[in-house]
LOFI-707585 format. One record per residue (C-alpha): residue number from 1; residue in one letter; x, y, z. Coordinates in steps of 0.001 Angstrom, whole numbers. Example, Ala and Ser with C-alpha at 12.3 -4.5 7.8 and 13.67 -1.06 7.14 Angstrom:
# residues 2
<marnu><num>1</num><residu>A</residu><east>12300</east><north>-4500</north><up>7800</up></marnu>
<marnu><num>2</num><residu>S</residu><east>13670</east><north>-1060</north><up>7140</up></marnu>
# end
This chain:
# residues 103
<marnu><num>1</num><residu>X</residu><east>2415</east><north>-129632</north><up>149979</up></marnu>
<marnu><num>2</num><residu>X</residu><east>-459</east><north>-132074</north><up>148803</up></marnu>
<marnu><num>3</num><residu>X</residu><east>-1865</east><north>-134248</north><up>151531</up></marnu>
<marnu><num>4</num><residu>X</residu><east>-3476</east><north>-137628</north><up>150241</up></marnu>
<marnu><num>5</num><residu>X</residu><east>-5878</east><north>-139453</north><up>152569</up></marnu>
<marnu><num>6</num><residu>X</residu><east>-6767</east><north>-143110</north><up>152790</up></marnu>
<marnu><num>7</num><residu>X</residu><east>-9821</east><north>-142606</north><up>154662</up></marnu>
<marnu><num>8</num><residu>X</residu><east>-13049</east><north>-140414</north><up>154848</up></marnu>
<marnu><num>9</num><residu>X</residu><east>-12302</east><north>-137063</north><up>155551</up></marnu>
<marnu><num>10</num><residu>X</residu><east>-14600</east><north>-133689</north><up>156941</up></marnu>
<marnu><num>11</num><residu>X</residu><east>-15174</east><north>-133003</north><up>153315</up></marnu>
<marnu><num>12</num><residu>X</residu><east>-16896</east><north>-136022</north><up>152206</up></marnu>
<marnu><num>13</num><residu>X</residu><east>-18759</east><north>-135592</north><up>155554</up></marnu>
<marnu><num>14</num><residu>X</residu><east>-20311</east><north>-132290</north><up>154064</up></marnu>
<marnu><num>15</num><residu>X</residu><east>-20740</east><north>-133177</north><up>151000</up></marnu>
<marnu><num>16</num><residu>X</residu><east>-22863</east><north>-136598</north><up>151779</up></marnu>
<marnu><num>17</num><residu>X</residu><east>-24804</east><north>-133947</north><up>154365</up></marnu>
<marnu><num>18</num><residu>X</residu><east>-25902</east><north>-131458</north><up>152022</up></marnu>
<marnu><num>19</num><residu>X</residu><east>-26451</east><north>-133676</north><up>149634</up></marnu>
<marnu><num>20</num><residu>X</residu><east>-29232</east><north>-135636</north><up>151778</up></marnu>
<marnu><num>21</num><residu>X</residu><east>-30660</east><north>-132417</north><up>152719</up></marnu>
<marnu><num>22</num><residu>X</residu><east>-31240</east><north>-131536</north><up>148955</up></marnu>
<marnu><num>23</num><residu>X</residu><east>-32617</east><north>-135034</north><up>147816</up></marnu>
<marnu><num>24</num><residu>X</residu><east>-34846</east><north>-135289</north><up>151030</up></marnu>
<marnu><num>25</num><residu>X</residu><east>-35672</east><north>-131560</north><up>151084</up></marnu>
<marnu><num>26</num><residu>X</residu><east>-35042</east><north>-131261</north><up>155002</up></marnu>
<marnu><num>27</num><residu>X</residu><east>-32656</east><north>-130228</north><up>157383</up></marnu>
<marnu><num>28</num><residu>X</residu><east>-30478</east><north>-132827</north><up>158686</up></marnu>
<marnu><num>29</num><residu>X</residu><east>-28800</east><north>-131730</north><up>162535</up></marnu>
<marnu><num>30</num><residu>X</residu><east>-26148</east><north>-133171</north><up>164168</up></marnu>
<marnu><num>31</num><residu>X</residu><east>-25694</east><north>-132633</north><up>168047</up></marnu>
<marnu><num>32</num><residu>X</residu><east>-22449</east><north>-134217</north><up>170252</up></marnu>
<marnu><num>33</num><residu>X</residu><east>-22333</east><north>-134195</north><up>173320</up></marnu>
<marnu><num>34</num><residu>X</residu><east>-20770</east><north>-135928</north><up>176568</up></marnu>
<marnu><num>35</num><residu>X</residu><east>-23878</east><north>-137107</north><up>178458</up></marnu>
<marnu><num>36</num><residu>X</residu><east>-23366</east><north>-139026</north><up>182051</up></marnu>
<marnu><num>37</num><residu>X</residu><east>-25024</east><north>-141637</north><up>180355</up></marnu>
<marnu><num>38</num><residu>X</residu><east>-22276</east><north>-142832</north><up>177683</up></marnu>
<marnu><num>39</num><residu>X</residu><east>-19527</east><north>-144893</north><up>179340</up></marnu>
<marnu><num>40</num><residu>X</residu><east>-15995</east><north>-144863</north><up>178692</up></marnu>
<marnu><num>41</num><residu>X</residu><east>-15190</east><north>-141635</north><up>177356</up></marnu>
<marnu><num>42</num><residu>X</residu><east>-17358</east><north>-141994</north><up>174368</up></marnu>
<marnu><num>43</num><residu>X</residu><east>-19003</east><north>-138950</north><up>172494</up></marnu>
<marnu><num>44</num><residu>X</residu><east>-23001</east><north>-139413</north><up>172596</up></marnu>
<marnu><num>45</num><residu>X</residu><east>-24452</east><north>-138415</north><up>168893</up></marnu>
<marnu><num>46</num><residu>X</residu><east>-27635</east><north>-137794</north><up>167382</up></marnu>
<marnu><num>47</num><residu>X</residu><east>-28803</east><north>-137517</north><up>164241</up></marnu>
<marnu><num>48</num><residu>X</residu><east>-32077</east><north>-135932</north><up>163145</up></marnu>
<marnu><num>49</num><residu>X</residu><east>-33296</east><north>-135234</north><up>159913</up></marnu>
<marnu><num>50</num><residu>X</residu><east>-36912</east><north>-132570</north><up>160355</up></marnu>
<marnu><num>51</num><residu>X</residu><east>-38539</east><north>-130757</north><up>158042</up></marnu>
<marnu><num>52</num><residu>X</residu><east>-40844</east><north>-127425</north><up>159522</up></marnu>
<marnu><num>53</num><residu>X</residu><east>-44424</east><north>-127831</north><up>159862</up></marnu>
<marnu><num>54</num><residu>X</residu><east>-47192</east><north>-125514</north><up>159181</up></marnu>
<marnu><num>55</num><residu>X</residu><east>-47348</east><north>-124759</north><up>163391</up></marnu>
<marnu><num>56</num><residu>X</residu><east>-44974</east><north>-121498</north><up>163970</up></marnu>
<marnu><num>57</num><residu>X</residu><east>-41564</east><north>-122682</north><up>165147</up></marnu>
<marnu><num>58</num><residu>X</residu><east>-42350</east><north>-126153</north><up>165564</up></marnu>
<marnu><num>59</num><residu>X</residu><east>-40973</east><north>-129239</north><up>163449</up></marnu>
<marnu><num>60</num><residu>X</residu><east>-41654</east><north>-132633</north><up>162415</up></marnu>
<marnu><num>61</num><residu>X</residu><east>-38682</east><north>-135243</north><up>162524</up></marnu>
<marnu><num>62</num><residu>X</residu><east>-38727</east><north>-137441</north><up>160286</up></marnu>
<marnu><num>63</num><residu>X</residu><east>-35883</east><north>-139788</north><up>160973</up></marnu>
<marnu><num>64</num><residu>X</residu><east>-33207</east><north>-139755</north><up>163785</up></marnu>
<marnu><num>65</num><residu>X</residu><east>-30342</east><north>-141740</north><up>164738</up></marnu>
<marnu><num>66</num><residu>X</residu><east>-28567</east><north>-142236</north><up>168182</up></marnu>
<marnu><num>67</num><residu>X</residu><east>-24973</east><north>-143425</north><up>168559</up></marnu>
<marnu><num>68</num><residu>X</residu><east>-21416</east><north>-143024</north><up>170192</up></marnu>
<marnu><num>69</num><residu>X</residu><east>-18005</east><north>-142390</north><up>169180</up></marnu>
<marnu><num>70</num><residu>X</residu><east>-15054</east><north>-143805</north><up>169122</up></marnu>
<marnu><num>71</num><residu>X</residu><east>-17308</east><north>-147639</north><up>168487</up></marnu>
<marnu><num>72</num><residu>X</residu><east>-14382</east><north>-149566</north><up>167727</up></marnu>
<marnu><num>73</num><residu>X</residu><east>-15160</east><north>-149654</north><up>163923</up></marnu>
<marnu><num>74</num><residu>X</residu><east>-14698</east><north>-146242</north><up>162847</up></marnu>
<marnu><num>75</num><residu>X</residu><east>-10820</east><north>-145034</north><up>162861</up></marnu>
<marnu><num>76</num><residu>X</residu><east>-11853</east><north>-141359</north><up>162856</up></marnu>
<marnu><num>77</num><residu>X</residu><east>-14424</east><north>-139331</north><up>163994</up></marnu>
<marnu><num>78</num><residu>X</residu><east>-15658</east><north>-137945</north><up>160548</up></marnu>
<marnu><num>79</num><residu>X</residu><east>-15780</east><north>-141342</north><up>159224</up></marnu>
<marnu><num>80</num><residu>X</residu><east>-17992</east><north>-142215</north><up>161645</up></marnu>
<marnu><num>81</num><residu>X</residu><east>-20978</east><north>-139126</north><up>161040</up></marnu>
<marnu><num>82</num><residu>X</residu><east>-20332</east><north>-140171</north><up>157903</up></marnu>
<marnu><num>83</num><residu>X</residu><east>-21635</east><north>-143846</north><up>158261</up></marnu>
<marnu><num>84</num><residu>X</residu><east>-24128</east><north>-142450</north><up>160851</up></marnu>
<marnu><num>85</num><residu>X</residu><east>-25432</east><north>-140197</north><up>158013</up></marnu>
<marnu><num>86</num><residu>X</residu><east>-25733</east><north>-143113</north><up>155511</up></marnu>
<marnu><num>87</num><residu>X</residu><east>-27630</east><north>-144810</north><up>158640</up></marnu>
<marnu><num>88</num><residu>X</residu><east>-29787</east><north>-141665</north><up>158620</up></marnu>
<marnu><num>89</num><residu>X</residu><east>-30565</east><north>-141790</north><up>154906</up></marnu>
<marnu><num>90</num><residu>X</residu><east>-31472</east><north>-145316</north><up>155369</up></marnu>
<marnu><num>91</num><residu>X</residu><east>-33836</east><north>-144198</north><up>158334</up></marnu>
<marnu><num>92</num><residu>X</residu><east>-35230</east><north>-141627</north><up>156294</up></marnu>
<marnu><num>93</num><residu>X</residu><east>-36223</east><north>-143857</north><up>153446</up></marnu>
<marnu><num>94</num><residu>X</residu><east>-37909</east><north>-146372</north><up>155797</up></marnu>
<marnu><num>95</num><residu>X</residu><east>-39978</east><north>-143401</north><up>157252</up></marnu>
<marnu><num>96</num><residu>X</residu><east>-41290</east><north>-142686</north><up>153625</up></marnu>
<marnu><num>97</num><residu>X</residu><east>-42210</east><north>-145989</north><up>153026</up></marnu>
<marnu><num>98</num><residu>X</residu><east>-44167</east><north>-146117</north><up>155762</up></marnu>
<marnu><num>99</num><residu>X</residu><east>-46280</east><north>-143329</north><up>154941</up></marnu>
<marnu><num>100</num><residu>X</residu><east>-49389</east><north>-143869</north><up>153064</up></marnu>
<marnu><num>101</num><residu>X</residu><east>-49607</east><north>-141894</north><up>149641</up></marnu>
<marnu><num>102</num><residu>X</residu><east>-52744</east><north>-139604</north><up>148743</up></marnu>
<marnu><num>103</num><residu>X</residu><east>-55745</east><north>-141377</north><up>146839</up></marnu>
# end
């Protein structure tokens, strides 16, 4: 049985994710969770995209996003990460922009 979608589905999710991970060269981290502070039933999300640093086990983020799910836009849970990680990538670029580039 072949099963056509309409929408986004887990696999474009991955895809998009590794694929800002190799043109960024970072690790991008996705954490869900149900925090008191997110009314409504909601799902509280954050993105982060961090790269290591030359300090032992530390890291230096370079973008992140906060969010919740469902927002009334997004039909399905995977197409949401999936905007949020376009959101990220946008985040990301602004971040390297702001940096100043060696002499």
């Amino acid at each position: 049985m072949v099963r056509h979608s309409s929408g986004i589905e887990w696999g474009d999710v991955k895809n998009l994710w590794m694929a800002l991970e190799g043109i960024h060269e970072l690790t991008v981290e996705l954490t869900v969770s149900t925090r008191s502070g997110c009314a409504g039933g909601k799902l509280a999300t954050t993105l982060i995209a961090w790269v290591p640093s030359v300090e032992a086990h530390h890291t230096t983020e370079v973008a992140k996003i906060d969010g919740g799910w469902p927002d009334g836009v997004r039909p399905s849970f995977a197409s949401y990460v999936f905007n949020a990680l376009y959101d990220l990538d946008r985040a990301i670029g602004r971040a390297y922009a702001q940096k100043e580039l060696p002499a």
